[in-house]
C-alpha positions in Angstrom: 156.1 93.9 246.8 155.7 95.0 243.3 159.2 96.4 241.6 158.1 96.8 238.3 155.0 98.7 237.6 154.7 98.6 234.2 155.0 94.6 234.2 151.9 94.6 236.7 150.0 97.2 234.9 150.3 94.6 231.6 149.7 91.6 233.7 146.4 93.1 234.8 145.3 94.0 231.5 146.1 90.8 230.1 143.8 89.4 232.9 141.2 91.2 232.5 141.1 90.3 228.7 141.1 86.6 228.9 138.8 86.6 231.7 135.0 85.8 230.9 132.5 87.5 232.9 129.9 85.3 235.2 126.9 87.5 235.1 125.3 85.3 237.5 128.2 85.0 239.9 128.3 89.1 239.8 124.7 89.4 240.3 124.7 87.2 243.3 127.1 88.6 245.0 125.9 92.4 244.2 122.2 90.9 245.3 123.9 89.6 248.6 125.5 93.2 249.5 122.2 94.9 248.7 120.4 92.7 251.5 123.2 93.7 253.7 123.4 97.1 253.0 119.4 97.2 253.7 119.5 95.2 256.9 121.9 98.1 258.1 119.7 100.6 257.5 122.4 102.2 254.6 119.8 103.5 252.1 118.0 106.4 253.8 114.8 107.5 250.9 113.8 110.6 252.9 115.0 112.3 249.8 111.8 111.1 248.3 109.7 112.5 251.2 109.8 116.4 249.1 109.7 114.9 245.9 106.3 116.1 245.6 107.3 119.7 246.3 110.4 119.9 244.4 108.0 118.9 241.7 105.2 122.3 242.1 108.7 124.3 242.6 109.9 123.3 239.7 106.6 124.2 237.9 106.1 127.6 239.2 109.4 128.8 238.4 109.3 127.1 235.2 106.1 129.6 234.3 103.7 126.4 233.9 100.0 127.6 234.0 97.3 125.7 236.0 95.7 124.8 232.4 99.4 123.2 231.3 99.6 121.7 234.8 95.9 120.6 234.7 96.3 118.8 231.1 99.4 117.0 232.2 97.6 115.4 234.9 100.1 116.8 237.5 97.6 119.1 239.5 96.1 116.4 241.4 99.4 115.2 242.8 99.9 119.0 243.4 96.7 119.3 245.5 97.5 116.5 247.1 101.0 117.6 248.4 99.7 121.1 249.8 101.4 121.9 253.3 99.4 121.3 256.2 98.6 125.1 257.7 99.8 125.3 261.2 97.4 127.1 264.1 
């Protein structure tokens, strides 16, 4: 149990001065919990599914014109991503 705080506090900042840092190590272990996070299914990218019409909403209510849209090469991906009509 720690009874003095403020002795603990300067231990740990005395620790962390002297200490080098192993890039490698880090990145190992960092690369290891990505895998595992993966093989758990923990990153979900559905966000990226809209992206697409975030992107033409963003557009029209930022006033760009077809020619703007057209120049920047962004109206093809915004053909491409037209809803499907349902019947």
């Amino acid at each position: 149990m720690i009874k003095n705080k403020k002795i603990w506090e300067d231990f740990e900042i005395e620790l962390i001065k002297n200490e080098k840092i192993d890039y490698k190590k880090n990145f190992k272990i960092f690369n290891e919990l990505y895998k595992l996070a993966k093989s758990l299914n923990k990153f979900k990218f559905a966000y990226l599914e809209d992206i697409e019409y975030d992107i033409k909403y963003a557009l029209v209510i930022n006033g760009e014109t077809k020619n703007k849209v057209k120049k920047n090469g962004v109206r093809k991906k915004m053909e491409a991503t037209k809803p499907l009509k349902n019947n």
